[in-house]
MMTF fields as JSON, N, C-alpha, C and O atoms, coordinates in Angstrom:
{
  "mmtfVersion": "1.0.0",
  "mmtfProducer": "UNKNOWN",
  "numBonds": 431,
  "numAtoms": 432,
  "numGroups": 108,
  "numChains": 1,
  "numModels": 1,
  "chainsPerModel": [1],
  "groupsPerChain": [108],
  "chainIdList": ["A"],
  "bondAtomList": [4, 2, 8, 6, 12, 10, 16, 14, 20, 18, 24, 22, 28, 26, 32, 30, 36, 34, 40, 38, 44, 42, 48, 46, 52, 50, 56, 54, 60, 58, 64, 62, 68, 66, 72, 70, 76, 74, 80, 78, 84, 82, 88, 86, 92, 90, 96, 94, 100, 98, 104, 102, 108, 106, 112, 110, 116, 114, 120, 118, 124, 122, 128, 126, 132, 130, 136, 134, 140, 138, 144, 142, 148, 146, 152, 150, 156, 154, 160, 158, 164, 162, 168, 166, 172, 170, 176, 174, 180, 178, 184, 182, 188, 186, 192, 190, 196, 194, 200, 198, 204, 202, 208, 206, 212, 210, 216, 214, 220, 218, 224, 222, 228, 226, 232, 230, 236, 234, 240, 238, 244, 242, 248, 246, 252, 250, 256, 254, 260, 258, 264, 262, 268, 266, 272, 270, 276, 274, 280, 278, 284, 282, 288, 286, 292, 290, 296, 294, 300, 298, 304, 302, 308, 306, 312, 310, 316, 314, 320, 318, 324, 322, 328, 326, 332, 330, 336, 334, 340, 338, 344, 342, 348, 346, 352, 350, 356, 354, 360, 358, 364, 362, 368, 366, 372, 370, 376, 374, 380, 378, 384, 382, 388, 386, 392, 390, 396, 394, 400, 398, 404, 402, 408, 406, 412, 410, 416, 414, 420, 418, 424, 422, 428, 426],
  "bondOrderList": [1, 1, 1, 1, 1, 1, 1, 1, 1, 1, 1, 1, 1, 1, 1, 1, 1, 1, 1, 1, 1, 1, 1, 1, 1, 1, 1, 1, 1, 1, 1, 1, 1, 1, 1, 1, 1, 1, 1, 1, 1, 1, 1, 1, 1, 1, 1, 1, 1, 1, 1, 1, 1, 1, 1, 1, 1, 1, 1, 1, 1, 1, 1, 1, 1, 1, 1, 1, 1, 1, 1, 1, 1, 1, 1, 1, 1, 1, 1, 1, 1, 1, 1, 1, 1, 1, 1, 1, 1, 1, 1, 1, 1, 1, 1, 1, 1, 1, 1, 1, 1, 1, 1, 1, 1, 1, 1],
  "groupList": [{"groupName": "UNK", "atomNameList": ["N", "CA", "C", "O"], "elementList": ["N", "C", "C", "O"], "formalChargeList": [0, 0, 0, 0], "bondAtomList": [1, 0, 2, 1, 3, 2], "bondOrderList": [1, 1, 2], "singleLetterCode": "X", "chemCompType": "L-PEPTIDE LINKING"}],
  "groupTypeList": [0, 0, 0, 0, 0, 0, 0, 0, 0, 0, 0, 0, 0, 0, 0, 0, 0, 0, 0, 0, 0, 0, 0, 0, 0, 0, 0, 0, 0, 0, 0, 0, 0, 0, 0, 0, 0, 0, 0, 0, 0, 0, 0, 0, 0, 0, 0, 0, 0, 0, 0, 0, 0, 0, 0, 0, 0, 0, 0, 0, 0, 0, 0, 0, 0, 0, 0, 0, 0, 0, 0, 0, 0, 0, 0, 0, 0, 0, 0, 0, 0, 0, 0, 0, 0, 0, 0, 0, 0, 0, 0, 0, 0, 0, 0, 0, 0, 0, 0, 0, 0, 0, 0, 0, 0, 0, 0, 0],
  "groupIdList": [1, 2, 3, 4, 5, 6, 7, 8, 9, 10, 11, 12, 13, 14, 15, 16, 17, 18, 19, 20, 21, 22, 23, 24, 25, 26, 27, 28, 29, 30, 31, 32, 33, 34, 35, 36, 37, 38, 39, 40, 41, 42, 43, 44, 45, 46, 47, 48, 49, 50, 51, 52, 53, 54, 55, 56, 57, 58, 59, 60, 61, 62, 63, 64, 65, 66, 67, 68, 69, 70, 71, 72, 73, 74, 75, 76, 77, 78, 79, 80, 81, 82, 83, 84, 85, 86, 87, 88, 89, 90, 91, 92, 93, 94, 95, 96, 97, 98, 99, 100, 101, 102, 103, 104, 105, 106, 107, 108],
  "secStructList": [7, 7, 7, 3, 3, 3, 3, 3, 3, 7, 7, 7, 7, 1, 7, 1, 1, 7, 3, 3, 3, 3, 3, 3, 3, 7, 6, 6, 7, 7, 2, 2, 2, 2, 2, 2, 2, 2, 2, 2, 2, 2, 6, 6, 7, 1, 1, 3, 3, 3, 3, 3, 3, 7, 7, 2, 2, 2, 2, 2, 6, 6, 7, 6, 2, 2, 2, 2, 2, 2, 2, 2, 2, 2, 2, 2, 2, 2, 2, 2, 2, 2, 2, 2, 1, 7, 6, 6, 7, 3, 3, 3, 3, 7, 7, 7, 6, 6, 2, 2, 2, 2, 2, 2, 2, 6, 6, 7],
  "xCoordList": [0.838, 0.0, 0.882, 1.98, 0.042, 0.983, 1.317, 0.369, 2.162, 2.394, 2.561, 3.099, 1.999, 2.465, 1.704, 1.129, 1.456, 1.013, -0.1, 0.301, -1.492, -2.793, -2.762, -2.56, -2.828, -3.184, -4.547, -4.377, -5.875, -6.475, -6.727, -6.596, -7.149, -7.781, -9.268, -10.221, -9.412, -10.967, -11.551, -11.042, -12.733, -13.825, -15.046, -16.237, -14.695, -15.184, -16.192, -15.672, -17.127, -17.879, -17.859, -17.552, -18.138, -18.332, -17.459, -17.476, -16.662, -15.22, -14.87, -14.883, -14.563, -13.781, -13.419, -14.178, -11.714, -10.839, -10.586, -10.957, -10.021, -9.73, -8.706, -8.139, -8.754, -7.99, -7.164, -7.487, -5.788, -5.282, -5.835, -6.003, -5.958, -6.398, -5.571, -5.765, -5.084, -4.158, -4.959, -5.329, -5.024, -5.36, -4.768, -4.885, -4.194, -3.032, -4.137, -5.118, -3.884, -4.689, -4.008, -2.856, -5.638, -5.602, -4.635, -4.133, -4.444, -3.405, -3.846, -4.915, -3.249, -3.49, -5.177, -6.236, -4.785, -5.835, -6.44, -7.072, -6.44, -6.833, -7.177, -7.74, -6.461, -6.744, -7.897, -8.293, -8.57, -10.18, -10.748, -11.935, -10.733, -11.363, -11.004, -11.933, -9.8, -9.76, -9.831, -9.731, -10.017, -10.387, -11.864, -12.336, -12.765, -13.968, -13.826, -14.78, -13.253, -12.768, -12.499, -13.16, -11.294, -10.743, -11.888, -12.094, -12.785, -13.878, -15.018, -15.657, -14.91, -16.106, -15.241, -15.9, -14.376, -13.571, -13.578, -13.908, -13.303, -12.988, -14.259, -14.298, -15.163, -16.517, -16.885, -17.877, -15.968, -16.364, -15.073, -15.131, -14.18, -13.217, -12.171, -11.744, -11.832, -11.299, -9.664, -8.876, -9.295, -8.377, -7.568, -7.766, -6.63, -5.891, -6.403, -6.472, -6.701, -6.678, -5.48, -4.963, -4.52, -3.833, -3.806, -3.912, -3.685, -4.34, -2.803, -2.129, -2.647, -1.534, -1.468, -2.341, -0.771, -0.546, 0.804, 1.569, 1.319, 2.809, 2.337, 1.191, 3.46, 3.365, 2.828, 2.843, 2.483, 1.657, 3.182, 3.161, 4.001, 5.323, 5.843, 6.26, 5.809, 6.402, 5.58, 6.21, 4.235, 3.403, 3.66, 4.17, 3.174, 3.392, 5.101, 5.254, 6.139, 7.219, 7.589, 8.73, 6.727, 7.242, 7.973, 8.579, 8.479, 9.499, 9.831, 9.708, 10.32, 9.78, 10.383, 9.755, 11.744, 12.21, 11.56, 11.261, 11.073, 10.15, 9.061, 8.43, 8.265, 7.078, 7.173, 6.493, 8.231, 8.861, 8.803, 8.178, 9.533, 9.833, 8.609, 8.337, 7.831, 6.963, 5.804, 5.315, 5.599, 4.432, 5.027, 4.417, 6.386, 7.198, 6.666, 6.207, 6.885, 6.855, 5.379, 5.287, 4.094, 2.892, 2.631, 1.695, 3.539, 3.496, 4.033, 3.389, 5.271, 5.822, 4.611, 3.959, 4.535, 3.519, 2.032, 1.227, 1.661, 0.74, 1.517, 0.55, 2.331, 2.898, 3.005, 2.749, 3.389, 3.63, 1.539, 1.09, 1.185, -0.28, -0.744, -1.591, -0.367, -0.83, -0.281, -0.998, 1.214, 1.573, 1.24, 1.311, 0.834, -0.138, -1.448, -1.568, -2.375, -3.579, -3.787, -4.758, -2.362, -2.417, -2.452, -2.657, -2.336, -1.976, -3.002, -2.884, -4.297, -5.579, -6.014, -6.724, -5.135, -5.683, -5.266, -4.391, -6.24, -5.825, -5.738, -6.046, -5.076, -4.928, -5.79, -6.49, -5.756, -6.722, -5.864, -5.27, -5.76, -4.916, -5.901, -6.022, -6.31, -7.279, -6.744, -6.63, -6.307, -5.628, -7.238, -8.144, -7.3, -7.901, -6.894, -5.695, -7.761, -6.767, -5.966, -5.537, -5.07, -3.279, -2.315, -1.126, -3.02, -2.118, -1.856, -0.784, -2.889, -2.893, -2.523, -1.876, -2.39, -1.897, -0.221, 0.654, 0.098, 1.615, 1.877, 2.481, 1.464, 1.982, 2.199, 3.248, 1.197, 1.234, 2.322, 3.37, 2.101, 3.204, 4.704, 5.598, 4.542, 6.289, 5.916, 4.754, 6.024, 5.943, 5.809, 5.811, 5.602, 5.639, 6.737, 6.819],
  "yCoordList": [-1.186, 0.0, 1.248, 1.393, 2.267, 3.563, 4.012, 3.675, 4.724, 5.964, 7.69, 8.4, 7.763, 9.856, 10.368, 9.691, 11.833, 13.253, 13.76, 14.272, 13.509, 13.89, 15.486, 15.286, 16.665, 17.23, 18.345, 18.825, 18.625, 19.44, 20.651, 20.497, 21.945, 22.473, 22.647, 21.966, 23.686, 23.394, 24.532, 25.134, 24.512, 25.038, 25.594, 25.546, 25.973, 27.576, 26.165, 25.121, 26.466, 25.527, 26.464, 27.656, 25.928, 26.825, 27.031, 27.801, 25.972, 25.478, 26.999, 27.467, 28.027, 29.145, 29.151, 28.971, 29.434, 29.699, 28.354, 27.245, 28.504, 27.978, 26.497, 26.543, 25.472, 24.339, 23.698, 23.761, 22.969, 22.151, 20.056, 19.642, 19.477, 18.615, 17.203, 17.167, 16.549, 15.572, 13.975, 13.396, 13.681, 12.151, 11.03, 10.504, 10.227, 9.485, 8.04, 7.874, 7.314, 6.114, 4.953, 4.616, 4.241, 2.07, 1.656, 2.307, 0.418, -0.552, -0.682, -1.269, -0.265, -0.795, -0.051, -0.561, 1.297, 2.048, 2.674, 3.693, 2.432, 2.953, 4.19, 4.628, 4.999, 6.652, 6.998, 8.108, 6.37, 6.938, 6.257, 6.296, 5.596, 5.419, 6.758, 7.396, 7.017, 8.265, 9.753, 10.724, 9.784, 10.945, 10.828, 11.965, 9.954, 10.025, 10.729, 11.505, 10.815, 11.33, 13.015, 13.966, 12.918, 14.02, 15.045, 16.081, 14.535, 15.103, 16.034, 17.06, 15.046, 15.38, 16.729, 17.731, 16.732, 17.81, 18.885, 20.019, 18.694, 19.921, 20.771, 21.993, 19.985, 20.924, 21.613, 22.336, 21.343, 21.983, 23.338, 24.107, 23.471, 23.981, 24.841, 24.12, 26.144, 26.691, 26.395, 27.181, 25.372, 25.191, 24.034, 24.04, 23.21, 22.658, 20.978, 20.662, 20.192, 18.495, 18.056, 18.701, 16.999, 16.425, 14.594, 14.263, 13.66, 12.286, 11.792, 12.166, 10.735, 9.934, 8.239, 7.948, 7.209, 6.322, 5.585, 5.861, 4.644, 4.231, 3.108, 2.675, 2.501, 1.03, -0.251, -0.232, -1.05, -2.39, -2.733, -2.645, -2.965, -3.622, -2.424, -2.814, -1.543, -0.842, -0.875, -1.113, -0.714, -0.899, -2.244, -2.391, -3.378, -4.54, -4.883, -5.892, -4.226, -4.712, -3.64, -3.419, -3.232, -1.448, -0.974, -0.93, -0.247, 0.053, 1.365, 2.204, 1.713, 3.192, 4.05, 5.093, 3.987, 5.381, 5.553, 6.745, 4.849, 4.601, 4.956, 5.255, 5.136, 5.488, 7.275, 8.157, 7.4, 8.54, 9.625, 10.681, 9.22, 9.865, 10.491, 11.636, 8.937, 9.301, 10.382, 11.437, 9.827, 10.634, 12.536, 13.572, 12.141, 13.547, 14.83, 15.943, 14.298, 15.017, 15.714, 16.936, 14.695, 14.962, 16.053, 16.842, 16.072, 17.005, 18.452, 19.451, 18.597, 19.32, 20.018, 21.033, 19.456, 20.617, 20.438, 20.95, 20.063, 20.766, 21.761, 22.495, 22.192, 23.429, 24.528, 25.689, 24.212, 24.909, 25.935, 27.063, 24.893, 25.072, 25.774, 26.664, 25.511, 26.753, 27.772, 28.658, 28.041, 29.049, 30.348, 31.556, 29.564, 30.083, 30.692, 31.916, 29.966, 30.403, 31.437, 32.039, 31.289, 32.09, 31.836, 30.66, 32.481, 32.205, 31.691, 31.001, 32.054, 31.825, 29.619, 28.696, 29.844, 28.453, 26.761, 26.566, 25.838, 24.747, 23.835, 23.875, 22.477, 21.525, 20.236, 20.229, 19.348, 18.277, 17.127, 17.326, 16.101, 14.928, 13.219, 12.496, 13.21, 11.998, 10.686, 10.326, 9.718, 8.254, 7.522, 7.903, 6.365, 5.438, 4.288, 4.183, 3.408, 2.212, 2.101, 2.74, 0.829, 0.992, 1.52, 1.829, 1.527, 2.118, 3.498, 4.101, 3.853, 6.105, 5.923, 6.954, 5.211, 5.497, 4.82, 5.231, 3.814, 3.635, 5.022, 5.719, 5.451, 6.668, 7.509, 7.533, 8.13, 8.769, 8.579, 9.225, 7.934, 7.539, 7.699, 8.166, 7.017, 7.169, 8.685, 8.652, 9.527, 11.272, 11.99, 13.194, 11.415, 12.02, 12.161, 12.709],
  "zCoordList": [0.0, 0.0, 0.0, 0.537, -0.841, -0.743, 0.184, 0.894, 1.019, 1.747, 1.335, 0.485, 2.143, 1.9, 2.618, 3.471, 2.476, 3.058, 1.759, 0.714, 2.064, 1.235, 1.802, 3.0, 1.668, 2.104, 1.344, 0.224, 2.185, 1.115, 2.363, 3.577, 1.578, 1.719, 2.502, 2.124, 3.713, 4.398, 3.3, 2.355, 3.85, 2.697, 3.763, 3.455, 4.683, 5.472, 6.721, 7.115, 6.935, 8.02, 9.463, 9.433, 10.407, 11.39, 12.652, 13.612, 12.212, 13.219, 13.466, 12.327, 14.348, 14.627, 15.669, 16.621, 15.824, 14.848, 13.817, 14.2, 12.669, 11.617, 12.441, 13.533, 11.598, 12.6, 11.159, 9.973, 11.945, 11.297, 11.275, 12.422, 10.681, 11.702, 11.042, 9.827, 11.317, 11.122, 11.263, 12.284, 10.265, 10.214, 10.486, 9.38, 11.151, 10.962, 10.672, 11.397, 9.81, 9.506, 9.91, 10.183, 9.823, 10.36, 9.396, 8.479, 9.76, 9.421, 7.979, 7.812, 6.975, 5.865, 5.499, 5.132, 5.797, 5.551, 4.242, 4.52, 3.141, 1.892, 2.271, 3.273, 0.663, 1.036, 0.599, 0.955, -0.081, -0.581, 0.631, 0.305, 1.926, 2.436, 3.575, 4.071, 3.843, 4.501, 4.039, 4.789, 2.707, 2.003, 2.611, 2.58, 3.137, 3.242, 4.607, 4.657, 5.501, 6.661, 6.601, 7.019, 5.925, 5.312, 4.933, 5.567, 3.554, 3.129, 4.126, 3.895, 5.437, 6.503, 7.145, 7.421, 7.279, 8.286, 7.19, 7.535, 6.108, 4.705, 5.049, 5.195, 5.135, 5.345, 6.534, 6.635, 7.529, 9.239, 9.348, 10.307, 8.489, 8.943, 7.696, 6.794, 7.67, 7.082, 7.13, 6.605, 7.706, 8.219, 6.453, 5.238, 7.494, 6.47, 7.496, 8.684, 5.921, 6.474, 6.305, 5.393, 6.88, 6.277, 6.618, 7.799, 5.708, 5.997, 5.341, 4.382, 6.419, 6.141, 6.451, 7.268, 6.072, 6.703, 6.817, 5.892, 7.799, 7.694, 7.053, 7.169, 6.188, 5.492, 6.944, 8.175, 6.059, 6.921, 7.575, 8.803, 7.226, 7.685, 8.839, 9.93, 8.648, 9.559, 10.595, 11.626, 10.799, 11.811, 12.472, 13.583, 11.511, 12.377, 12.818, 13.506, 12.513, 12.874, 14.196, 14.602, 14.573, 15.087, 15.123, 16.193, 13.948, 13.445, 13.693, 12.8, 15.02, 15.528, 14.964, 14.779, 14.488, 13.38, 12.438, 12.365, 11.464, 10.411, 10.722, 9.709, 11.979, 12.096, 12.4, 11.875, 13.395, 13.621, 12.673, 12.772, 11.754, 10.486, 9.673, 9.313, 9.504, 8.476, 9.505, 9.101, 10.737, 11.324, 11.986, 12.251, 12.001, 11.832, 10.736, 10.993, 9.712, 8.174, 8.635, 8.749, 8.918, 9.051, 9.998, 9.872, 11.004, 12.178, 11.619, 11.938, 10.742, 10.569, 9.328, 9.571, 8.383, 8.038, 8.572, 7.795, 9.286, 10.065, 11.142, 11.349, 11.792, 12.299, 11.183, 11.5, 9.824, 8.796, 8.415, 8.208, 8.519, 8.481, 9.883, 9.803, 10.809, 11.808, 12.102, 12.568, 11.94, 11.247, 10.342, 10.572, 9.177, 8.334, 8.906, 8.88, 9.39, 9.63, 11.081, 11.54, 11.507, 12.339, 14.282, 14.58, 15.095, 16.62, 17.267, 18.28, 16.616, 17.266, 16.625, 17.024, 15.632, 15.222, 16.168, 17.012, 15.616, 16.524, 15.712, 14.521, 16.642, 16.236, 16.556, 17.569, 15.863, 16.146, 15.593, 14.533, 16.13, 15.57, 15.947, 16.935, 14.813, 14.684, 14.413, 13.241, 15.632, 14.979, 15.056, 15.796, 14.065, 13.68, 14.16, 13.902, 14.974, 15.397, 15.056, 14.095, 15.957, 15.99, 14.975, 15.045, 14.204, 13.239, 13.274, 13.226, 13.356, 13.985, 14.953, 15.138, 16.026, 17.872, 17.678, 18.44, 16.654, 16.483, 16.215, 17.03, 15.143, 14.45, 15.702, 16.344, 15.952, 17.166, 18.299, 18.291, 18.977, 19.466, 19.416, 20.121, 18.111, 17.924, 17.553, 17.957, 17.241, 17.345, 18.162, 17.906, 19.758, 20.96, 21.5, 22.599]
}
């Protein structure tokens, strides 16, 4: 399964102040299934989504630099994204079973 950093655009909603909100996805999480996620927040929030997942192997091996890394990048532009939107904005960081709470984790 792929890996990377989806990131879209919010599209106004009633969330104020404006939020960043970080997805970290399940084990072997398909991204059109978390674009469906993604999609729901685009609409609450002027803010920035961003949806990610670590490879199946790195999760099940816990491969904590590897998770590190990849759930790093995710962190770093979401700071880049609140930055942007400004002092008043927040964050929200959404894991979906072990696979979002590995992620997590190793990024604490």
């Amino acid at each position: 399964m792929p890996t990377g950093l989806y990131i879209l655009e919010g599209k106004g909603g009633k969330w104020s102040p404006p939020a960043v909100i970080v997805l970290f996805g399940w084990l072997g999480a398909p991204q059109k299934h978390l674009l469906k996620y993604a999609e729901m927040y685009q609409q609450k929030t002027s803010g920035v989504i961003i949806r990610t997942t670590a490879s199946s192997s790195d999760i099940m091996m816990r491969k904590k630099g590897n998770l590190a890394k990849h759930g790093m990048e995710a962190i770093r532009r979401a700071a880049a994204g609140l930055e942007s939107l400004g002092e008043d904005s927040k964050l929200y960081v959404h894991c979906f079973s072990n696979g979002g709470a590995f992620l997590w984790d190793a990024v604490k």
